[in-house]
C-alpha positions in Angstrom: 0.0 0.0 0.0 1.4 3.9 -1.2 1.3 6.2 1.7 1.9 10.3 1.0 4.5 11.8 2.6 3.0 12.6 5.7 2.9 9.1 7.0 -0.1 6.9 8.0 -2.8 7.9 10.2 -5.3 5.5 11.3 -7.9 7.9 11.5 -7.3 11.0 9.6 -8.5 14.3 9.9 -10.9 14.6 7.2 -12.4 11.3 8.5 -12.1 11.8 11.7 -14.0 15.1 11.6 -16.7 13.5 8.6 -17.7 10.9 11.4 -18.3 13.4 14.4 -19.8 15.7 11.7 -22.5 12.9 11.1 -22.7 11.8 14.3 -23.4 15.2 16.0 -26.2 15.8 13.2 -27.8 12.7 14.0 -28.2 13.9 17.5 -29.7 17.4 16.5 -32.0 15.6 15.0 -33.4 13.3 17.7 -33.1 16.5 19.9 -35.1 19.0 17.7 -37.5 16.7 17.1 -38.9 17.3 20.6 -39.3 21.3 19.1 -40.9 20.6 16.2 -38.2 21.5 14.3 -37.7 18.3 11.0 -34.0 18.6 10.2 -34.5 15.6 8.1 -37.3 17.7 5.9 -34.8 20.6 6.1 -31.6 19.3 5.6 -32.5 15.6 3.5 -32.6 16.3 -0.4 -36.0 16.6 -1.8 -37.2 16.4 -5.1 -36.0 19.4 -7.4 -39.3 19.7 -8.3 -40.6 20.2 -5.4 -41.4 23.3 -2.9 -39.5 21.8 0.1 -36.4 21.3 -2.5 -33.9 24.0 -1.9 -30.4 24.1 -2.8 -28.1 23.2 0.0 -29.9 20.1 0.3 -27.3 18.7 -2.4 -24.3 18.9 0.6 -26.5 18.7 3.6 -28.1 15.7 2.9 -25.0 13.9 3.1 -24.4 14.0 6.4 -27.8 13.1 7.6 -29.2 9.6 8.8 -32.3 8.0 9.0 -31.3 5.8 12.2 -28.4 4.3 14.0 -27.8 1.8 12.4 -27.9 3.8 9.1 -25.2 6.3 10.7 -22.9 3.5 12.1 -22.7 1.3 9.2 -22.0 4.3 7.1 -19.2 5.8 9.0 -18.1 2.2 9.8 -17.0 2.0 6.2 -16.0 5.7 5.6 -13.8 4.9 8.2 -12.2 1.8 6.8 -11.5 2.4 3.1 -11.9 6.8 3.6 -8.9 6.1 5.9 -6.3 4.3 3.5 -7.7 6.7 0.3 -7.1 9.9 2.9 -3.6 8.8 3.9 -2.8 8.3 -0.5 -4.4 11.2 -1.4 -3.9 13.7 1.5 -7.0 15.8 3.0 -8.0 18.6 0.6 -8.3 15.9 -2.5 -9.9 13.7 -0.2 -12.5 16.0 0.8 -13.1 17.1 -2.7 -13.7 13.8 -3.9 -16.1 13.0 -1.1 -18.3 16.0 -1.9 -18.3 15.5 -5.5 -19.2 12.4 -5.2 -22.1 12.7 -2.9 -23.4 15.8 -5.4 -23.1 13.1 -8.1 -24.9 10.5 -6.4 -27.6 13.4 -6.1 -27.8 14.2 -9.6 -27.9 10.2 -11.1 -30.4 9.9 -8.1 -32.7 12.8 -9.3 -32.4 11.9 -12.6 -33.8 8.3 -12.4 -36.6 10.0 -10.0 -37.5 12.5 -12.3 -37.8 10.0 -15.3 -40.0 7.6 -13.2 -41.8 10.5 -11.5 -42.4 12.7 -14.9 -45.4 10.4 -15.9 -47.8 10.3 -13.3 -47.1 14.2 -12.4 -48.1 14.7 -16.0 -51.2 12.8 -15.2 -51.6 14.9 -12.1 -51.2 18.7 -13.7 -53.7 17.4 -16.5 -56.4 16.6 -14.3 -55.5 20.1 -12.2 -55.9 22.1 -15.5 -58.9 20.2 -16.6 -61.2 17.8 -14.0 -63.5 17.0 -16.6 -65.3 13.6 -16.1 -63.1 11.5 -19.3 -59.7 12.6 -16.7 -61.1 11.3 -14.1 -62.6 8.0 -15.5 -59.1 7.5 -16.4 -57.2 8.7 -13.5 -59.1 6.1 -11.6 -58.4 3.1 -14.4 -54.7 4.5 -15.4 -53.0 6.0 -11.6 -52.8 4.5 -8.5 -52.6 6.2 -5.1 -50.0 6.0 -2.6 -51.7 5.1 0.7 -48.1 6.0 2.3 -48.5 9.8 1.0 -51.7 10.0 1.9 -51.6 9.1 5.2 -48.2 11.2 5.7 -49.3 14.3 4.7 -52.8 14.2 6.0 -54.4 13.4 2.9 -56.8 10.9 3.7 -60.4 12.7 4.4 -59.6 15.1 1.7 -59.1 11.6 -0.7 -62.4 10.7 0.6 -63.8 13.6 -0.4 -62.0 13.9 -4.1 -63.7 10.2 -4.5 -67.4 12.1 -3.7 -66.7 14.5 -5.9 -64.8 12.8 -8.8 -68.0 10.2 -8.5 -70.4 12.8 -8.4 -68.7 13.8 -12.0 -69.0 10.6 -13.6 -72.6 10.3 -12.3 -73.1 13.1 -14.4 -74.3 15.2 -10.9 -71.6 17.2 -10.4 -71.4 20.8 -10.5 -68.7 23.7 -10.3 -67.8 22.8 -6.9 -67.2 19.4 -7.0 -64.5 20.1 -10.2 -63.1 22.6 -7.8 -63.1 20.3 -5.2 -61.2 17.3 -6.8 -59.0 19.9 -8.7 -57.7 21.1 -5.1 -57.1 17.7 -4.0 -54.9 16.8 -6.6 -53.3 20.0 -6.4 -52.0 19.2 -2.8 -51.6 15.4 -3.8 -49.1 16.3 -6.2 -46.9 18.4 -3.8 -46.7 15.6 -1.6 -46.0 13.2 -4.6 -43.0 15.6 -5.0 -42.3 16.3 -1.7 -42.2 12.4 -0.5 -39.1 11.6 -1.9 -36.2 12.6 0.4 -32.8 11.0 0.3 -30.8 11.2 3.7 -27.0 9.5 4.2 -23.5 9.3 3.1 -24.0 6.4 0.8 -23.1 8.3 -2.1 -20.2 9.3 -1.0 -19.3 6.1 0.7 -19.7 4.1 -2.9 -17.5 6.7 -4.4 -14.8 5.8 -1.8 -15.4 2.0 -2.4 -14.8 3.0 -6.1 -11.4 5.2 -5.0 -10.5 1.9 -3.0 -10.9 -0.8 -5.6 -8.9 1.3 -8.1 -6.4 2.6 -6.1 -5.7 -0.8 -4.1 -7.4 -3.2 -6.6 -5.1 -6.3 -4.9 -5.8 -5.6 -2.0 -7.8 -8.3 0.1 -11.0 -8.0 2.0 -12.6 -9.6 4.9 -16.2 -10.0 5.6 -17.8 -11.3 7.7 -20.4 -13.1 5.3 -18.0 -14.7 3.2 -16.1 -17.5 3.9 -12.8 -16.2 2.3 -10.7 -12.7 1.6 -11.8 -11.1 -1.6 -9.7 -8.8 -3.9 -10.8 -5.1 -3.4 -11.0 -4.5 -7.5 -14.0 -8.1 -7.4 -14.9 -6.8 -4.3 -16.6 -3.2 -5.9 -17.5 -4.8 -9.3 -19.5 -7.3 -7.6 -21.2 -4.7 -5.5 -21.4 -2.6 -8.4 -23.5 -5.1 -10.6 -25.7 -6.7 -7.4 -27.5 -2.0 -6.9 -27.4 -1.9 -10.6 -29.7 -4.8 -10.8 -31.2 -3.9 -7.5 -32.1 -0.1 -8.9 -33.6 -2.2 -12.2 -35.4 -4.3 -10.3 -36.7 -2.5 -7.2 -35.7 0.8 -7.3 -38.6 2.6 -5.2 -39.7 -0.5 -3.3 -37.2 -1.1 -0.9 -36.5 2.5 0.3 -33.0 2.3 -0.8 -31.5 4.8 -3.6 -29.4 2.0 -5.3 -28.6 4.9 -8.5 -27.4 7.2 -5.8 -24.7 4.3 -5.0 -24.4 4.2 -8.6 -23.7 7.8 -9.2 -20.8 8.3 -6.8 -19.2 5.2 -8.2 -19.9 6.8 -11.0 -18.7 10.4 -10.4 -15.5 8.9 -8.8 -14.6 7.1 -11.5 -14.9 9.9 -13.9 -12.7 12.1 -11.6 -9.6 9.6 -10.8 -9.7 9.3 -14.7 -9.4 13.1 -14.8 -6.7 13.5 -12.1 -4.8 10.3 -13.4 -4.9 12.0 -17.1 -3.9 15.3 -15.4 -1.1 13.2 -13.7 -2.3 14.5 -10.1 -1.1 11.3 -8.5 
């Protein structure tokens, strides 16, 4: 293994200060939460289309967690390959590529949201525009409702009443306020739709450093705990590489997990230890 000049550390600064970073966020959050105050709806990256989006949500919501177990896992392995790629690469290229790659698991993230998303909020502004009774026969055939958004946002009676009044329409009973009625539903629907999604933790930036560690120390074995012998590191992140690519094909909404975000700051790192290596940084 290459170490800089300044020797080996086995927890460097940037680390180091990453992890109490995250940690001390996680407990604002558990404490501010008895004030009211969401940090995770503040500080976790929203939809860009959305009206909680805003744009230091592409750095802050790297260093927030949904639980414990999120944050140790997470700093666990910032910890063990951040460390060696640190003490190659020195702090301020470190840092850099931890941020960039974290804003590029953002934008793969967003992109594959906004593809998947695009349709149904398409669906959504139509019916807005016009509730006319041949929209809402099909928005009831073609678009399904998300009970979790519903119940969330404190959607539910005003569904119930959308239903009376979308009913009323195709019984051909309806009148102005009943169009006006659904309309508004849909209206706050559809910023909850784009509200909901909200990406919290450091795995973007962590799969960028998996990527830094594979190419950097591609020979270099791994132990875990799952597998009954050491792995190369280079197998180690193509293997993990391929299992969220066909994880985010297969399921990439279902299991609450942003595999493309993994995907993007492999991804992003790649594309800049190219760059540096073409530059002949290191």
């Amino acid at each position: 293994m290459q170490i800089r000049a300044g020797g080996f550390s086995v927890l460097p600064p940037v680390v180091k200060n990453l992890i109490i970073i995250n940690a001390l966020m996680f407990l604002s959050t558990i404490a501010l939460q008895r004030t009211g105050i969401d940090l995770t709806d503040l500080l976790g990256l929203h939809y860009f289309g959305s009206e909680a989006f805003r744009p230091h949500q592409i750095i802050t919501y790297m260093f927030m967690h949904g639980s414990f177990g999120h944050l140790f896992f997470n700093m666990f392995a910032v910890w063990m390959f951040g460390s060696a790629i640190e003490n190659l690469w020195g702090p301020k290229r470190f840092l850099l590529y931890y941020i960039l790659t974290g804003i590029g698991a953002a934008i793969l993230h967003y992109l594959i949201v906004w593809y998947n998303m695009a349709p149904d909020i398409a669906w959504m502004e139509g019916f807005i525009a016009n509730p006319s009774v041949e929209y809402a026969e099909a928005m009831f055939n073609e678009f399904r409702f998300s009970s979790g958004i519903l119940q969330n946002y404190g959607l539910e009676s005003g569904y119930a009443n959308f239903v009376e009044a979308v009913n009323s329409m195709q019984n051909a009973t309806a009148d102005s306020k009943s169009a006006n009625v659904a309309s508004n539903f849909m209206a706050s629907y559809l910023e909850a739709y784009k509200s909901a999604p909200n990406v919290v933790g450091a795995s973007g930036s962590l799969f960028g450093l998996l990527l830094a560690f594979g190419m950097m120390f591609p020979n270099q074995h791994i132990f875990l705990l799952f597998f009954p012998f050491p792995i190369k590191a280079k197998y180690f992140v193509l293997g993990y590489g391929l299992i969220e690519l066909f994880s985010g094909i297969q399921n990439s909404q279902g299991d609450n997990v942003a595999h493309f975000a993994h995907l993007g700051g492999m991804l992003f790192g790649y594309l800049l230890i190219r760059l540096w290596k073409s530059k002949k940084v290191f």
